[in-house]
C-alpha positions in Angstrom: 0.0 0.0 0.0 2.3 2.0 1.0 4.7 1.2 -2.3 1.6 2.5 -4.4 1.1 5.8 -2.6 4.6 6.7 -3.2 4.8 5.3 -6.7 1.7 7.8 -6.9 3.1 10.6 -5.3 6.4 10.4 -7.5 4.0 10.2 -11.2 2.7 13.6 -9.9 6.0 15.3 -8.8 7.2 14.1 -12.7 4.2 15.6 -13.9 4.6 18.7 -12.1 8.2 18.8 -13.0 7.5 18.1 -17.2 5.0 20.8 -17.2 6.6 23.5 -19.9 6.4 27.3 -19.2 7.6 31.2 -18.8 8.2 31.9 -15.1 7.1 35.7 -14.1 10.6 36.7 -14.0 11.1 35.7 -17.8 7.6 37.9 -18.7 8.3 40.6 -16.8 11.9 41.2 -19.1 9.9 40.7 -22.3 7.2 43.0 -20.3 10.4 45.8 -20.1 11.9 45.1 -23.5 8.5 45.8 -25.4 7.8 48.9 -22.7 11.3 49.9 -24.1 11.3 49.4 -27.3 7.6 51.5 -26.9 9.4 54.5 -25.6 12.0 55.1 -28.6 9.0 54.1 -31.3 6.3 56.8 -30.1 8.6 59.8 -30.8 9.9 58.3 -34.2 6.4 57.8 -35.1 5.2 61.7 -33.5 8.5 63.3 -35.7 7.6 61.4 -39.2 4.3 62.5 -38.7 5.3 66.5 -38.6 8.2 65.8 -41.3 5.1 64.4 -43.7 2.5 67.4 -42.5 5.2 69.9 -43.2 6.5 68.6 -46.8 2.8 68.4 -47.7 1.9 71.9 -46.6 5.3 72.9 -48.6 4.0 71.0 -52.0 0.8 72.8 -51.5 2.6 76.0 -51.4 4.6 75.1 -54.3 1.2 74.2 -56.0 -0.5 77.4 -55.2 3.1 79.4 -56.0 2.9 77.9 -59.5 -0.6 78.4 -60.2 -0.2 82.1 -59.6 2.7 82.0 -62.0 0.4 80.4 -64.6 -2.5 82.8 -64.2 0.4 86.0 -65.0 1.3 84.0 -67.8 -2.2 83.7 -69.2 -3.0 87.2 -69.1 -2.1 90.4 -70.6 -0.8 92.8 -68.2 -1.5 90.9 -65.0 1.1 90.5 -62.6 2.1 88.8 -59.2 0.8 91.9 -57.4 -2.6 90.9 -59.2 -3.1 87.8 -57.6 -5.4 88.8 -54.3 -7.1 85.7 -53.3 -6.7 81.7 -54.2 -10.4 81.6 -55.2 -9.0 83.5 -58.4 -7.2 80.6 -58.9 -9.6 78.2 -58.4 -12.3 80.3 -60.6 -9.7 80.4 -63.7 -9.9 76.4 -63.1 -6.0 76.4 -62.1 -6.5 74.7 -59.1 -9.9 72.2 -58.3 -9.8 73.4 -54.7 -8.2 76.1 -52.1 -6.0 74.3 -50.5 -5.4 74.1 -47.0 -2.2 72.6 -44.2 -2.5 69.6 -43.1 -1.7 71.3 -39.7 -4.6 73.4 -39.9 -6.0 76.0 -41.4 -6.5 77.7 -45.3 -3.3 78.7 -47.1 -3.6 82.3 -48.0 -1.7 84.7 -51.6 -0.2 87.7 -50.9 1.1 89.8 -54.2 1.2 86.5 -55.6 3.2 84.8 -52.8 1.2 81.5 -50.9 1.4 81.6 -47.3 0.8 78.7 -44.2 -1.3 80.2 -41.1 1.6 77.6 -39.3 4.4 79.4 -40.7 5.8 76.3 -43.3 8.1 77.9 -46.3 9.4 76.1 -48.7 
């Protein structure tokens, strides 16, 4: 009887002993590596965002810049200082749409120079 309740005893303590498995210590450093690896990703991500909102805002200008240069071409006597608002643009069907920075707010023409409320050049 007594052979059987240790023979018993030992099947468990194998059993115990096979079962596979992370111990906390083991999740808690991949816990630390991903928090990590976290906290040098976010501000990556936060400057590649601004990089992209900036160089579109700058194409726009560029956009609006050469549209202006197309509508003194088109015309006899107009010049840059002509150029008073981007809805002339758009209503001489050189641009489909006033354009605006992805940061916010309507890009604006001043004597035929586009300018960013946010203050992006190009």
């Amino acid at each position: 009887m007594f052979y059987r309740m240790s023979c018993a005893m030992k099947s468990e303590k194998g059993l115990l002993k096979s079962q596979k498995g992370f111990t906390l210590v083991e999740l808690m450093v991949v816990v630390i590596i991903i928090g990590i690896l976290v906290a040098i990703a976010i501000p990556v991500y936060n400057n590649v965002t601004s990089n992209a909102a900036e160089r579109a805002c700058q194409a726009s200008l560029r956009t609006v810049d050469g549209a202006a240069a197309q509508w003194v071409a088109g015309g006899s006597g107009r010049t840059l200082a002509d150029v008073d608002a981007i809805s002339t643009l758009v209503e001489a069907g050189l641009l489909k749409a006033a354009p605006t920075c992805p940061d916010g707010g309507a890009l604006t023409i001043t004597d035929g120079v586009a300018a960013c409320p946010n203050g992006h050049t190009y």
